[in-house]
Residue, then its C-alpha position, 0 to 999 in steps of 0.5 A: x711543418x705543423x701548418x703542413x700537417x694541419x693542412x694535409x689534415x684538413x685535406x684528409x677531412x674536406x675530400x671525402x672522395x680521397x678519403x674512400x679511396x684511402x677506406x677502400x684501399x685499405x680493406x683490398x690489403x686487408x681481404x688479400x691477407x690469407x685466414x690463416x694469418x688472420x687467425x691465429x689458434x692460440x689467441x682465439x682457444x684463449x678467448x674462447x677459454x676466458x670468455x667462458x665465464x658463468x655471469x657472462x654466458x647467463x647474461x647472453x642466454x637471459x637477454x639474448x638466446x632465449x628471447x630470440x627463441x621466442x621470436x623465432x617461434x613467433x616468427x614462424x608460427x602459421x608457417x608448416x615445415x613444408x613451407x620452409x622447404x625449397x620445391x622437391x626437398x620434401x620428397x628428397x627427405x621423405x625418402x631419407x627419413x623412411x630409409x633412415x637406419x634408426x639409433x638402436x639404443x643397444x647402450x640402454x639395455x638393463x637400465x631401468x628396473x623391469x618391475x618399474x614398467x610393470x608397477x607402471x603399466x599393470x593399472x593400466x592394462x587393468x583399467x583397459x580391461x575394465x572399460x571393456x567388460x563394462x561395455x559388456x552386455x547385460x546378459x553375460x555368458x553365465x546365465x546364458x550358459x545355464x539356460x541353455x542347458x536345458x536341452x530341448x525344454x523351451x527353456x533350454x531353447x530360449x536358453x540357447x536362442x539367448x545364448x546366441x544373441x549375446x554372442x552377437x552383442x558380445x562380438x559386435x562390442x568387441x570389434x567396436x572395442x578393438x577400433x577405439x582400443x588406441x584411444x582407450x589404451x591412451x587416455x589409460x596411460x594419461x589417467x596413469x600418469x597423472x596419478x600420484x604414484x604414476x609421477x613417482x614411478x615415472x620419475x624413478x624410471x627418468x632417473x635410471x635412464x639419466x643415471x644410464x646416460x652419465x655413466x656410458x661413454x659418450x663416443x657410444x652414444x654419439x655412434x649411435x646416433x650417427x646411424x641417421x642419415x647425416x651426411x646425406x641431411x648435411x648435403x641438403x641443408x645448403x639449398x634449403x638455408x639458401x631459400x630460407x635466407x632469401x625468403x620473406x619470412x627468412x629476412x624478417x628474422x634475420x632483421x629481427x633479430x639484428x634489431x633485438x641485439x643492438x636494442x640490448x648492445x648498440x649503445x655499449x661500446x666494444x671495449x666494454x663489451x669485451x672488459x665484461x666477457x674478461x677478454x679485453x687485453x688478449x683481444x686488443x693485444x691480438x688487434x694490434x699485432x693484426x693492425x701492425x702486419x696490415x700497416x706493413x702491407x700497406x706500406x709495401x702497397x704500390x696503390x697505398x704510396x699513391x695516396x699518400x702521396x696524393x693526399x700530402x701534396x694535394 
């Protein structure tokens, strides 16, 4: 009997042939297994649950997530966003976007202090004052004034004929102002927060609003932000993570990022994989009651019967 069984081994080993049609067989019982008893919700919350565990997360993040990140940003770096769009979807988004009902952010009223904002943005408006009147012509309004009441005097007409250029000068300053106000008003505003007491206040005003936002409730928040056009994004999406996946560029990501994980987990073996994220007992149990169900199957398998039949009589 056991030099049967060594040939019967031996077959199984030389004919490879018999040993795909065994693999493929198989993997056929296996797909026609429905999901939902290839899943089952208590087992998976259970490892999720377990898997959780602080050391074990940080160590995905440090070698994994953040790393790929990076590669990602590098992967992508040259390309526009417009790139990464299949032809038509920009214009489709566009149309979202401007349609789009913005968050009104309703839940924010009252959480920072006014008087933040005005010791933050009264230096500001000040120093834009400022930068305006040193742009000022070097005869102000008050000479002018006086002079100009000198009636008909020769005096009072210079004085007036003064009075008029400067009024000129004063527009033509003011218009060229009011054009670069924008950059004026920005580099104020940068120079403010750049400041000591700019930091100081503009970190009391981040820790109001942090404080808003832990204290409101978090369905509040979410509605909120539901307001954008999500599910007309959602039912773009497909097209336009189809055409990536395909893409050149979308490849070479996937590749990349095959390669970094296995380059960090390919020589480790699953098991101890699964002893470091604490799951190992749940998950081999799980395997085992799913391998045992695929055993069943198999052996009530009409085409499974053949080829054992096939590979024990040769």
């Amino acid at each position: 009997m056991s030099e049967s069984k060594g040939e019967a081994l031996e077959r199984l080993r030389a004919d490879q042939s018999l040993r795909r049609d065994g693999v493929a067989i198989v993997v056929d019982a296996l797909l026609r297994q429905t999901v939902r008893d290839l899943v089952d919700p208590a087992v998976f919350v259970d490892v999720v649950s377990r898997a959780a565990e602080a050391t074990f997360l940080e160590r995905l993040l440090r070698e994994h997530v953040e790393p790929g990140i990076e590669r990602v940003l590098d992967g992508v770096s040259g390309t526009t966003v417009g790139d990464l769009l299949p032809e038509g979807e920009g214009e489709a988004i566009e149309a979202l976007v401007v349609g789009a009902t913005p968050p009104t952010l309703d839940w924010m009223a009252g959480a920072v202090d006014p008087d933040l904002f005005r010791q933050l943005f009264a230096p500001v408006w000040q120093d834009v004052l400022l930068r305006f009147v040193r742009k000022l012509p070097g005869l102000g309004g008050g000479l002018a004034g006086a002079l100009t009441k000198m009636g008909d005097s020769a005096i009072g007409r210079f004085g007036r004929g003064v009075s008029g250029k400067v009024e000129q000068q004063m527009e033509s300053t003011t218009s060229d102002f009011a054009k670069g106000l924008t950059h004026e008003v920005r580099l104020a505003i940068t120079e403010r927060l750049k400041s000591d007491e700019g930091k100081a206040i503009d970190a009391e005003i981040r820790k109001q609003v942090h404080a808003r936002i832990l204290e409101t409730d978090a369905a509040v928040i979410l509605r909120d932000l539901d307001r954008l056009p999500r599910k007309e994004l959602l039912r773009r999406m497909p097209a336009i993570v189809a055409a990536n996946a395909k893409s050149d560029l979308g490849r070479s990501i996937v590749r990349k990022e095959v390669e970094a994980f296995l380059a960090v987990e390919g020589d480790r073996t699953g098991h101890e994989v699964l002893e470091e994220a604490g799951v190992a007992p749940q998950v081999r149990a799980y395997l085992r009651v799913q391998a045992e169900s695929l055993l069943g199957a198999l052996l009530e398998d009409d085409a499974f019967a053949g080829w054992i039949t096939r590979w024990l009589q040769g």
